[in-house]
TIRO-2110 file (N, C-alpha, C; in Angstrom, 1 decimal):
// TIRO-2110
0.8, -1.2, 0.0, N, 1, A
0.0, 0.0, 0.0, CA, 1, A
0.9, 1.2, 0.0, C, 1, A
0.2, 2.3, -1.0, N, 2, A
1.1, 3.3, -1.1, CA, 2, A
0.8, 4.3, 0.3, C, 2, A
1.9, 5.3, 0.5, N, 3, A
1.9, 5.9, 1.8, CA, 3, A
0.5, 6.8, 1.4, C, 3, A
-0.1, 7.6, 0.0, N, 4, A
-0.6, 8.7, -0.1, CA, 4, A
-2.2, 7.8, 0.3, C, 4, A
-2.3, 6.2, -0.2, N, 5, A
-3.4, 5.2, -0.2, CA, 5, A
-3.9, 5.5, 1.5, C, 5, A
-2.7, 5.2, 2.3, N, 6, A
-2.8, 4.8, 3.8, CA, 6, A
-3.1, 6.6, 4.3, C, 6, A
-2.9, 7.5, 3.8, N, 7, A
-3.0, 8.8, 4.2, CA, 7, A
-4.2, 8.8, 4.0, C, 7, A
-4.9, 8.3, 2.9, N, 8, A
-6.6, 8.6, 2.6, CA, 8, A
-7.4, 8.0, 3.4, C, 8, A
-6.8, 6.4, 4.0, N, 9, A
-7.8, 5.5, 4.9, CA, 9, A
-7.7, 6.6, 6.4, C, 9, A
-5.9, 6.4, 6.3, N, 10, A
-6.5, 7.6, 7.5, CA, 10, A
-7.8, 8.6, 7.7, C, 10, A
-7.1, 9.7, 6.9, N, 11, A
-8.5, 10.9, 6.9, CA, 11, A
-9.6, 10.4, 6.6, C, 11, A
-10.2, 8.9, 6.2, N, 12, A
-11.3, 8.6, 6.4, CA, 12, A
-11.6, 8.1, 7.4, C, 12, A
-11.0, 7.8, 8.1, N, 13, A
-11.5, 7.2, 9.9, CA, 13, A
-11.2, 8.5, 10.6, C, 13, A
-10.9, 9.0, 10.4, N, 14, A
-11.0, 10.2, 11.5, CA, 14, A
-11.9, 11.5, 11.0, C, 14, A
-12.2, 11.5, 9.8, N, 15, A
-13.7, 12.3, 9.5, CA, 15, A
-15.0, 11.2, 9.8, C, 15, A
-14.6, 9.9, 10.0, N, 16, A
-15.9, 9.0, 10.3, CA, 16, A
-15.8, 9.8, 12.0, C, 16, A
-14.7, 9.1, 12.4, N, 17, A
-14.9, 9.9, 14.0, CA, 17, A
-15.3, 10.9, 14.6, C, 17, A
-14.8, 11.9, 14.0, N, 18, A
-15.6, 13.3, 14.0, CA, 18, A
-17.2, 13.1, 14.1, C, 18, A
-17.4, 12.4, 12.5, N, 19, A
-19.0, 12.3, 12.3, CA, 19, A
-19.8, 11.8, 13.4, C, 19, A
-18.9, 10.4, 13.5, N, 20, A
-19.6, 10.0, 14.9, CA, 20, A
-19.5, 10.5, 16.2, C, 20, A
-18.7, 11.3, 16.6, N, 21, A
-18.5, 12.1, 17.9, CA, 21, A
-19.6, 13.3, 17.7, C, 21, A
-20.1, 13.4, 16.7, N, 22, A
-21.0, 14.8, 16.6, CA, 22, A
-22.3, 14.4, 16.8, C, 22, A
-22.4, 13.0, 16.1, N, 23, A
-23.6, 12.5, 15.9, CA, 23, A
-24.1, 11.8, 17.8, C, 23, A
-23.0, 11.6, 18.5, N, 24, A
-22.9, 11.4, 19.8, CA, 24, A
-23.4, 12.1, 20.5, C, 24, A
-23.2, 13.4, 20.5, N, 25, A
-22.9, 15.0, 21.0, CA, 25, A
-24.1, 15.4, 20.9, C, 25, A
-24.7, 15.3, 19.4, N, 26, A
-26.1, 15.6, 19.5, CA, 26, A
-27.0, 15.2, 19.9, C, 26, A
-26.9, 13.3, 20.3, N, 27, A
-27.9, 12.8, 20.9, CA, 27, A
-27.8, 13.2, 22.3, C, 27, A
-26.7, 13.3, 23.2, N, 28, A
-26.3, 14.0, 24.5, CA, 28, A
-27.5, 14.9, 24.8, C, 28, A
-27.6, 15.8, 23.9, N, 29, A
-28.3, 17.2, 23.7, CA, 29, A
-29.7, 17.4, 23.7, C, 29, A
-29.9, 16.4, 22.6, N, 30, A
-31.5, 15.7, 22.5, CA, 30, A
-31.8, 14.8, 24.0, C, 30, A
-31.3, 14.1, 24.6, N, 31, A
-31.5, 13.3, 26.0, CA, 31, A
-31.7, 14.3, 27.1, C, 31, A
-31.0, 15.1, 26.7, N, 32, A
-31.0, 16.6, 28.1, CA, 32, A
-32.0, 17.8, 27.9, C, 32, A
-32.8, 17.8, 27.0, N, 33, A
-33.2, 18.8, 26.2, CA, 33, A
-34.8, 18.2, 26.8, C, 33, A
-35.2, 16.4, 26.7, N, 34, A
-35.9, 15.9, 27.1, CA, 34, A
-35.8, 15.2, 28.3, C, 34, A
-35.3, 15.4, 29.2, N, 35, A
-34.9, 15.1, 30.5, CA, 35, A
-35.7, 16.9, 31.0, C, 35, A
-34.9, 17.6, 30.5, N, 36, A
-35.4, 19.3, 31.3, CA, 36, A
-37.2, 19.4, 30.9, C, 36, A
-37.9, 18.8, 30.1, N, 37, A
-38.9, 18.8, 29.7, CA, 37, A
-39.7, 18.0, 30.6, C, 37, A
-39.1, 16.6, 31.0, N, 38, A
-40.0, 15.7, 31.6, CA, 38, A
-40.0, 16.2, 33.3, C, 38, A
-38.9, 17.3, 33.6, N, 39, A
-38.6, 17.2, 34.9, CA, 39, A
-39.6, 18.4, 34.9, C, 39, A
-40.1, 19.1, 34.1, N, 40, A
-40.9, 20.5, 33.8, CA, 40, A
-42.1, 19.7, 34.3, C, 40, A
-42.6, 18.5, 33.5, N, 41, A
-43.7, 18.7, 33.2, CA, 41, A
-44.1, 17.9, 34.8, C, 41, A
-43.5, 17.4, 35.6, N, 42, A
-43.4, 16.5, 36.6, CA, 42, A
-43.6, 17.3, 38.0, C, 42, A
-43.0, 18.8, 37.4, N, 43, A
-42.5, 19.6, 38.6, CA, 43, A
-41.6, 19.1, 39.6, C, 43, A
-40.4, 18.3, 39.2, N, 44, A
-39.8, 18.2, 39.8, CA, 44, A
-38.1, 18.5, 39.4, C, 44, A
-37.2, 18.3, 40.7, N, 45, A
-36.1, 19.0, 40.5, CA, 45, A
-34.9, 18.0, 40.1, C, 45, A
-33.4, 18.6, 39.1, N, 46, A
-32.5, 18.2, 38.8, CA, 46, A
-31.3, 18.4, 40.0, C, 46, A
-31.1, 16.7, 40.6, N, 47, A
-30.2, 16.9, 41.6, CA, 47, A
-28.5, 16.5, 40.7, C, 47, A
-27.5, 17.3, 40.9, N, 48, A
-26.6, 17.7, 40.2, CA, 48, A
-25.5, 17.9, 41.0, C, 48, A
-24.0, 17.3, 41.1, N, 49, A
-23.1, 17.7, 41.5, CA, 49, A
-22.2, 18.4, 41.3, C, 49, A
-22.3, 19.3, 41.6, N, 50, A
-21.2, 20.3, 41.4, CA, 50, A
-20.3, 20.9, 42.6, C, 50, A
-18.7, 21.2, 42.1, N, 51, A
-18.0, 20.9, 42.9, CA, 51, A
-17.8, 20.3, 44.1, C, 51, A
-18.0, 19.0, 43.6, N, 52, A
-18.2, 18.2, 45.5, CA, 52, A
-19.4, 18.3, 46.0, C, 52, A
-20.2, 19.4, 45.6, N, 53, A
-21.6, 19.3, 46.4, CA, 53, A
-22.8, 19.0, 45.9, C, 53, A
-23.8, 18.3, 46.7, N, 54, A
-24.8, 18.2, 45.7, CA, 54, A
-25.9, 19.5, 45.4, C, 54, A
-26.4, 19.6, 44.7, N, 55, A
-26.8, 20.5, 44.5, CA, 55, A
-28.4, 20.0, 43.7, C, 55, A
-29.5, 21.1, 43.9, N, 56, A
-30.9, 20.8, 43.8, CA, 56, A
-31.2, 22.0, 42.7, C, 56, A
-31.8, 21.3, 41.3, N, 57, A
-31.8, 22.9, 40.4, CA, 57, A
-33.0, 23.0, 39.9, C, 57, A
-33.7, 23.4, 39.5, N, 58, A
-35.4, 23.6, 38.9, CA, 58, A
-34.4, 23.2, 37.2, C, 58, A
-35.8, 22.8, 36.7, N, 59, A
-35.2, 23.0, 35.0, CA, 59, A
-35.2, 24.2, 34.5, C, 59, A
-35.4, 25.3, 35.1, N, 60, A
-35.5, 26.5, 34.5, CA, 60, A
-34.0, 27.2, 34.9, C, 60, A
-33.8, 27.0, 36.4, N, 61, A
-32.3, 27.3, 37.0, CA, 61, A
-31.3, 26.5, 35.7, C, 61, A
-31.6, 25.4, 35.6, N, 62, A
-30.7, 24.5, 34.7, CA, 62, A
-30.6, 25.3, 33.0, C, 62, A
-31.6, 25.4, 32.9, N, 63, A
-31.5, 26.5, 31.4, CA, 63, A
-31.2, 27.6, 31.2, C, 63, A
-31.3, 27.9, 32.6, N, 64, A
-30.3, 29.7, 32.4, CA, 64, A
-28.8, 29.5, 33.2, C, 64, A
-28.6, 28.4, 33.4, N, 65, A
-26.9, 28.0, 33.8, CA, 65, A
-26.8, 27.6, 32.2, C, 65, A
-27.4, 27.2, 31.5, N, 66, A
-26.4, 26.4, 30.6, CA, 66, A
-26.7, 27.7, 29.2, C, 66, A
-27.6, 28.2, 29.5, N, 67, A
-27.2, 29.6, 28.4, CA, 67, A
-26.4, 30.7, 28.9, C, 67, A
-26.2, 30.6, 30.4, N, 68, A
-25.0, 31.8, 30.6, CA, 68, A
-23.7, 30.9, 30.4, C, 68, A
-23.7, 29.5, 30.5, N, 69, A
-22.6, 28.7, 30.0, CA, 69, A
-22.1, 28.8, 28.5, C, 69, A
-23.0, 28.7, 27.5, N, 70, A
-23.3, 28.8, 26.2, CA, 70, A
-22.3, 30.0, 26.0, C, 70, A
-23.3, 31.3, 26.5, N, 71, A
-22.7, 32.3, 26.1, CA, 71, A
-20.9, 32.7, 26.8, C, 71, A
-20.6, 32.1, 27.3, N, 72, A
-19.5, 32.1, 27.9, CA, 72, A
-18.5, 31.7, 27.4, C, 72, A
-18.8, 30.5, 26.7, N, 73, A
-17.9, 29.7, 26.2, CA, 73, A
-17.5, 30.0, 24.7, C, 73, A
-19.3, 30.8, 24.2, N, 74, A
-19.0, 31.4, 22.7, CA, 74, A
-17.4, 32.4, 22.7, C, 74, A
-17.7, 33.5, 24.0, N, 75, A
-17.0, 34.7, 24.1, CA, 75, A
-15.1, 34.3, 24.2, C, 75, A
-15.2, 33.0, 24.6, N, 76, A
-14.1, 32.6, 24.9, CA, 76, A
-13.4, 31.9, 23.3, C, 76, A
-14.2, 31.9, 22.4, N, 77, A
-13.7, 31.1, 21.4, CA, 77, A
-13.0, 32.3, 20.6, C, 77, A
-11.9, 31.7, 19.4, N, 78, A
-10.8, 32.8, 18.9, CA, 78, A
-11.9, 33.0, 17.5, C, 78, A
-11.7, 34.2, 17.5, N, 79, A
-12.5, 35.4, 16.1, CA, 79, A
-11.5, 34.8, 15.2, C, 79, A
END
């Protein structure tokens, strides 16, 4: 096998991996997206560890942490 052959199988397993790490990523997102829905609709609360402690959060507390997260993390990325 030529080296340029084995350079293409490469870049093709690791744009598979990407694909599948996104396609991961997004189901993550979809599972949490309906997890904050069923805990809405239930009225009840997400218990969550953070730093060492446990912690008790409404799903609405949970969606304005993870959009001041969101936006946080945008500000932090390079222009």
């Amino acid at each position: 096998m030529k080296d340029s052959e084995n350079s293409n199988i490469t870049m093709t397993t690791i744009e598979e991996q990407i694909a599948l790490k996104d396609k991961i990523m997004a189901g993550f997102d979809l599972v949490y997206q309906r997890l904050l829905e069923f805990k809405k609709q239930k009225k009840s609360v997400l218990v969550v560890m953070e730093e060492g402690e446990i912690v008790f959060l409404t799903p609405e507390e949970a969606e304005k942490r993870d959009e001041l997260e969101r936006q946080q993390s945008s500000d932090t990325l390079p222009q």
